[in-house]
N, C-alpha and C positions, 0 to 999 in steps of 0.2 A: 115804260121801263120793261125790257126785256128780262125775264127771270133766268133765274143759274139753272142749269139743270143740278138734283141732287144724285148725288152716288154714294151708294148705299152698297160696303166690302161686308161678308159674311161666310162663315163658317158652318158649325155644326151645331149653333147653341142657337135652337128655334123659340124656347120661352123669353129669351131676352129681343129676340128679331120682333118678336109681335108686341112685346110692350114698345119698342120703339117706334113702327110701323102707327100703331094706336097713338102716338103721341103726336107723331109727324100727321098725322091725317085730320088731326083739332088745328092744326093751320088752313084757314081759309082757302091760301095761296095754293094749298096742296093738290086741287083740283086744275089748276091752271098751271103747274109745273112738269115738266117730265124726269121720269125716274130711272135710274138706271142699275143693275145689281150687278156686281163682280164677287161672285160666291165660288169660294174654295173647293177642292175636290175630295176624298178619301185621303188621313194621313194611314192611319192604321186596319191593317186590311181584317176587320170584325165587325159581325153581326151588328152591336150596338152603336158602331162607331156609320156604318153606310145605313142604321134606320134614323141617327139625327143631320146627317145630310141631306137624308131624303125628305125629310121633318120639314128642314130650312125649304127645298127647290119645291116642295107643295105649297107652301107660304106665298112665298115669291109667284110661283104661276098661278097660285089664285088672286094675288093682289088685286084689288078695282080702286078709284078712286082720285087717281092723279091722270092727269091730261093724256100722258103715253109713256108706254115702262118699254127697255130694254134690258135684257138679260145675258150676263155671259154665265158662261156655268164652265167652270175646271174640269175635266177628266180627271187628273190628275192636282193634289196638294202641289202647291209652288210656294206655301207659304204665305205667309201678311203682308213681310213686307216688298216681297215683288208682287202679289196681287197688287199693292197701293200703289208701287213705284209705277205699277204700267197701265193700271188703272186709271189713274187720274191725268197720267202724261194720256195715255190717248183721249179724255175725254176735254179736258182742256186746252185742249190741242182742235178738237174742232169748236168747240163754244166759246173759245177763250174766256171763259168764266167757271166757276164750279163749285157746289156746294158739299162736302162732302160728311159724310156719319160712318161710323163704324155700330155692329149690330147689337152693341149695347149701349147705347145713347138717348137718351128720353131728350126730348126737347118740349121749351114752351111753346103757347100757341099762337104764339105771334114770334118765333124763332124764324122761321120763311121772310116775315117783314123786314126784320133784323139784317139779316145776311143779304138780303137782296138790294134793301136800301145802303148799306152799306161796301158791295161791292160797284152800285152805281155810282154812289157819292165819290170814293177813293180811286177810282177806275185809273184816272190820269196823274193821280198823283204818286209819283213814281217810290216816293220815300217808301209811302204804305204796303206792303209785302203779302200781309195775310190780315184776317178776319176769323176774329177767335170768339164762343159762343161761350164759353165759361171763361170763370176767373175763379181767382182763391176764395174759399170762404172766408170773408173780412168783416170786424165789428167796425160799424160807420156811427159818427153820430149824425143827424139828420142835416143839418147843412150838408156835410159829407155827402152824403147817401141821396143827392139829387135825381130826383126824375126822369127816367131814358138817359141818364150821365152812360157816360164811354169814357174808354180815357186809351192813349199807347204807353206800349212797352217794350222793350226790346225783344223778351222773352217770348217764345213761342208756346202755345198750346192748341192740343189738336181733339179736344173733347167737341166738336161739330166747327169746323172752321170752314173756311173759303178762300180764294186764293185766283189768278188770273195766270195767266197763259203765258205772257212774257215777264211774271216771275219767276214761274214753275219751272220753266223751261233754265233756270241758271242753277236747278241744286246741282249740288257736289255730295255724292255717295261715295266718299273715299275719306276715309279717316288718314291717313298721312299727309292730306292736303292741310286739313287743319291743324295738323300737329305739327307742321312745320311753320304755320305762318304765328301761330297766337304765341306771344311770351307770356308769363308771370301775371302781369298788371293785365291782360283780356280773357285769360283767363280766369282771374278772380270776377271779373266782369260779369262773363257769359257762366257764372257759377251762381250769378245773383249774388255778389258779397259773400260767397263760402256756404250760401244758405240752401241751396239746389246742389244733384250729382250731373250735370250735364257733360261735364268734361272727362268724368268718368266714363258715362256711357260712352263716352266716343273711345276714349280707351278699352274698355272692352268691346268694342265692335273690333276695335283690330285685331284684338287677341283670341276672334271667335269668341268667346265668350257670350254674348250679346249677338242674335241678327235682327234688327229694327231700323227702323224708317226714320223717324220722327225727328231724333236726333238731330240727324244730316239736315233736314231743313231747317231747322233751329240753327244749325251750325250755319249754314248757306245764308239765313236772314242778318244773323250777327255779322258774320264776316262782310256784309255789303252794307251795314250801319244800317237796314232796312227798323222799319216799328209795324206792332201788331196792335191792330184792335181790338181792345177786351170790351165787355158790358161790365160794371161794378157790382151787379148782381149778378149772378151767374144766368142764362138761357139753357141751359144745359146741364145731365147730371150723367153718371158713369154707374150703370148696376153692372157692371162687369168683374168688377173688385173681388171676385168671391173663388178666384182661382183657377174659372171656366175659360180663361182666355189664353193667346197665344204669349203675350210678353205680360201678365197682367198678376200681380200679388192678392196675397186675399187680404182684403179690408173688410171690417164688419160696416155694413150699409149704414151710412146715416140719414138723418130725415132733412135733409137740405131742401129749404125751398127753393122752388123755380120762378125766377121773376117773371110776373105776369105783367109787365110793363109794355105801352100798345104802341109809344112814341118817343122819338131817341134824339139824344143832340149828336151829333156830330160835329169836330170839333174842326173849326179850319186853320187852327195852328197847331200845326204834325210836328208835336217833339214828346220825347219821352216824359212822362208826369213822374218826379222823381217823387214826389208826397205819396202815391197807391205802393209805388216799386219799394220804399221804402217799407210801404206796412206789410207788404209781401213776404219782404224779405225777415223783419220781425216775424210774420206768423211762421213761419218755414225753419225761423231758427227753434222759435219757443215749442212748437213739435217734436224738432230733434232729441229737446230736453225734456221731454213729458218721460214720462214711464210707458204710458198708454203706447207709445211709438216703438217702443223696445218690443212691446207682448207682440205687435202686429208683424214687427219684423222676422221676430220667432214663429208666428203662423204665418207668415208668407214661405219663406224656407221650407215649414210642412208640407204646404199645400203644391209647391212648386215643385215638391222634389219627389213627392209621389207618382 
């Protein structure tokens, strides 16, 4: 099996690059994989802001440990989400395969096995779209909660996924395209049952309001009835939450564990599990209803608007 190369987008936040770098490097595979970094340039032209830039390119050029790294390094801030958009179109574009992290993403240590097996297994199966390393924190009871279980879903998430070269190649980065094609009923759809803002955010990317990536491919997988592969326990966690990122709220960190699971089913009948999608959309609603969701939304607005 030929491995993905990983690509690894980064900014100015170096203590969260080295917890993830340290996580990704507890992968076996990580010595036999090649690495690639597409790091942002100066937004704000101060002292403090070009010594955690400079923080992150001393990281990165000291790397050792993986097979072979490549480096792009920005002059200039272009942003996230055209670092991502042209980052990953050129790298999947020669590997046609691709692993990708953003620089605050801790992964398990068998995360590399995960994605790799997983982007060989689904390689030709056209339904399959992406490769998603997290899922929701969900209460399972033990039947449930099977061993290396996987399950699809429609919905995209991008906390360490993967993704192929003649998928990549169909997104739509225009928000009028989808506002013209989804009525009512695929909208509540690609909303999760009312319980996610996805359609939001595509509304506000139109309005400026919003300039992000992610969206649009969520959008692009829906609109082509495409399904993602999740783990049931998550491979993946996000310390980014804390306001240091570019589109990124503050959450106060929780102690979520990382499943250390070594061996995975893959399922060979590709349809959506409406039983997980279902508790998904329970846990996303029962959130909304917490109080605890309100305090966090009032400290995101803080933290974002400073």
């Amino acid at each position: 099996m030929k491995l993905a190369p990983i690509v690894i987008f980064s900014y100015n936040r170096a203590n969260h690059l080295k917890k993830t770098l340290i996580s990704l490097k507890k992968n076996k595979l990580s010595k036999k994989s090649n690495i690639i970094f597409f790091s942002d340039g100066i937004k704000i032209e101060n002292k403090a802001d070009l010594k955690r830039v400079r923080s992150v390119k001393k990281i990165i050029k000291n790397l050792k440990g993986f097979k072979n790294k490549k480096i792009y390094f920005h002059n200039k801030n272009i942003g996230l989400k055209k670092n991502i958009l042209d980052g990953v179109t050129k790298i999947v574009k020669k590997y046609k395969k691709i692993i990708v992290l953003e620089d605050d993403i801790i992964v398990s240590e068998y995360f590399l096995n995960y994605m790799n097996q997983a982007l060989d297994y689904y390689k030709n199966k056209k339904k399959v779209w992406h490769i998603s390393g997290w899922n929701y924190e969900l209460k399972f009871d033990d039947i449930e909660k099977k061993d290396g279980k996987t399950f699809f879903i429609k919905n995209m998430n991008c906390w360490g996924w993967g993704t192929w070269h003649d998928r990549w190649k169909k997104i739509i980065v225009n928000p009028d395209f989808f506002i013209k094609k989804m009525n009512k009923k695929k909208i509540y759809d690609f909303n999760l049952s009312n319980s996610a803002n996805n359609w939001s955010q595509l509304i506000r990317n139109k309005k400026k309001i919003l300039n992000t990536w992610a969206i649009f491919w969520n959008a692009t997988i829906f609109y082509h009835k495409g399904l993602c592969l999740n783990p049931v326990v998550s491979m993946t966690k996000n310390i980014g939450l804390d306001g240091s990122g570019s589109n990124s709220s503050f959450e106060p960190l929780k102690k979520t564990k990382i499943s250390k699971e070594k061996f995975f089913i893959f399922s060979k009948k590709i349809k959506e599990n409406f039983f997980l999608r279902n508790k998904i959309i329970f846990s996303l609603k029962r959130k909304k209803n917490n109080w605890k969701y309100f305090i966090k939304k009032i400290l995101s607005i803080f933290f974002l608007s400073k």
